[in-house]
Phi, psi and omega in degrees: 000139190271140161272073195232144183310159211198083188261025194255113218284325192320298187307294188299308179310343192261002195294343177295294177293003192267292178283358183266299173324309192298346191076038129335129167247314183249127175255195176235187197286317172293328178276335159300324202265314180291324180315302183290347170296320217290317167133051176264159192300101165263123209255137152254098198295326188310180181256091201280322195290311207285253170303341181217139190232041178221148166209194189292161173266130153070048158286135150239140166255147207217167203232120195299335201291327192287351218213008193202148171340116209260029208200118195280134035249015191259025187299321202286344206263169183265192171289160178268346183256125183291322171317314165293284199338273214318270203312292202308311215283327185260068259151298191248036152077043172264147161262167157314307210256318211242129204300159182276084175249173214225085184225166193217216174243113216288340181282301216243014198218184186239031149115035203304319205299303184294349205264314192270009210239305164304316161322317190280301186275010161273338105358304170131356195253116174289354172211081197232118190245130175262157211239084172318107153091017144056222190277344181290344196258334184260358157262342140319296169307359187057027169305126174273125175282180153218177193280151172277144183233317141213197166258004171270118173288157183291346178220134198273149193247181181212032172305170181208107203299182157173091195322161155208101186313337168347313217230003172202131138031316265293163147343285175309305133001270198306312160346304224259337178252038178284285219269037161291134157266025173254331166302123185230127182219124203266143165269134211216046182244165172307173174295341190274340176306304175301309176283001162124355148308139194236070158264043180216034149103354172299155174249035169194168182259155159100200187237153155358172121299096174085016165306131175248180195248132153207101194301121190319312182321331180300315180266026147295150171243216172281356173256355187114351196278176168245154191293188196289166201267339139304311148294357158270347184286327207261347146309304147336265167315351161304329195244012170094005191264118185226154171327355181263341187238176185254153201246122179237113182273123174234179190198217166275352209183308231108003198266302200273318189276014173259313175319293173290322175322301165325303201287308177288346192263314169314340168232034154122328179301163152254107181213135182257116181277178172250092203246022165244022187325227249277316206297324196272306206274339173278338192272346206251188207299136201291330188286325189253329174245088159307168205237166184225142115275159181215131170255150181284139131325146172278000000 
């Protein structure tokens, strides 16, 4: 989309529905900016209370943790009850109708802005958007910061939950399809991680079975953006990953692999997170759900 000013109320409605027909996941600053005209929910993923003491004017900030299981080895899983979702979700002002947008910190963060981005539509909410190049790209674009003040929005949403299996996973599941050859499943963790270092609290090491590596992060450039939608294709393809087989992304918790969920669903794949990955899945019986480790050469 060119970055010129677009004052025509006609032009911005439709732009909602533009991206919502294409399956759009991921947006640019600009497009962000007619969305917030339009009057959409703008969400702040980071860990706002903690780290940051500037966020967006009429930002709410949410945390992926309010939203998801609070006790390992499920942490990475969302709540089971749609009723609590459905009360948090009108809680920080999401509607049905009216889109979502979502950023985080692209740098510096673990992909929190896509985890939640993945919620919503998993979830059921249709026009829920990530922010190419997060909060620094949307005060480039000249979203005015402000002081954080809290994290409760001013208006109740009237969203309503209704799950859609599209975009995640189970244990089981992914078990019962390791020995598919149409199945490709990216571990989206650092490399030591993949290769069986465990720091973030798994109770066993190493990857998947037949997992290939690709660090989310890769597909950043040194400002937080993300590279061109040729070069992650050509990154892809490289490991063999092509538009014909179904993808299943996992990390330690769901996070990092709702982020490449995102990413992948925006350019087009069928893809599913795993979002009880490595805490869920190291924890459960070893004969069955194996671990893979790999030693470095010296």
């Amino acid at each position: 989309m060119k970055n010129q000013s677009i004052n025509s109320q006609f032009v911005i409605e439709n732009l909602s529905q533009q991206i919502h027909s294409n399956n759009q996941w991921i947006i640019n600053a600009t497009q962000a900016q007619k969305l917030a005209t339009q009057g959409a929910t703008i969400l702040d993923a980071r860990s706002c209370e903690i780290f940051n003491r500037k966020s967006l004017a009429d930002a709410t900030c949410i945390s992926w943790k309010e939203f998801s299981q609070d006790q390992l080895p499920f942490k990475g899983k969302l709540l089971t009850d749609d009723k609590i979702l459905t009360e948090k979700l009108q809680a920080i002002g999401i509607y049905n109708d009216k889109p979502v947008i979502v950023f985080g910190d692209t740098i510096n963060g673990w992909g929190e802005d896509g985890r939640i981005v993945w919620m919503l539509r998993t979830l059921g909410h249709q026009k829920a958007f990530l922010v190419d190049g997060g909060f620094a790209a949307l005060v480039r674009a000249g979203f005015p910061k402000v002081n954080l003040v809290n994290n409760t929005s001013s208006v109740r949403g009237d969203f309503v939950v209704n799950r859609n299996k599209n975009w995640q996973i189970s244990q089981n599941e992914l078990k019962a399809n390791l020995e598919s050859n149409i199945l490709v499943i990216i571990d989206t963790r650092e490399l030591r991680e993949y290769l069986g270092k465990t720091p973030y609290g798994e109770e066993r090491g190493g990857h998947i079975p037949g997992a290939v590596h690709i660090y989310f992060k890769d597909w950043l450039d040194d400002n937080g953006m993300l590279l061109s939608r040729d070069k992650i294709l050509e990154t892809l393809t490289k490991t063999e990953i092509t538009k014909d087989k179904n993808v299943v992304t996992y990390c330690t918790g769901g996070v990092r692999s709702a982020w490449s969920n995102s990413v992948l669903v925006d350019l087009g794949f069928q893809v599913k997170n795993y979002s009880g990955s490595m805490w869920e899945w190291s924890a459960s019986d070893a004969d069955i759900y194996d671990l893979v480790k790999v030693r470095r050469k010296k």
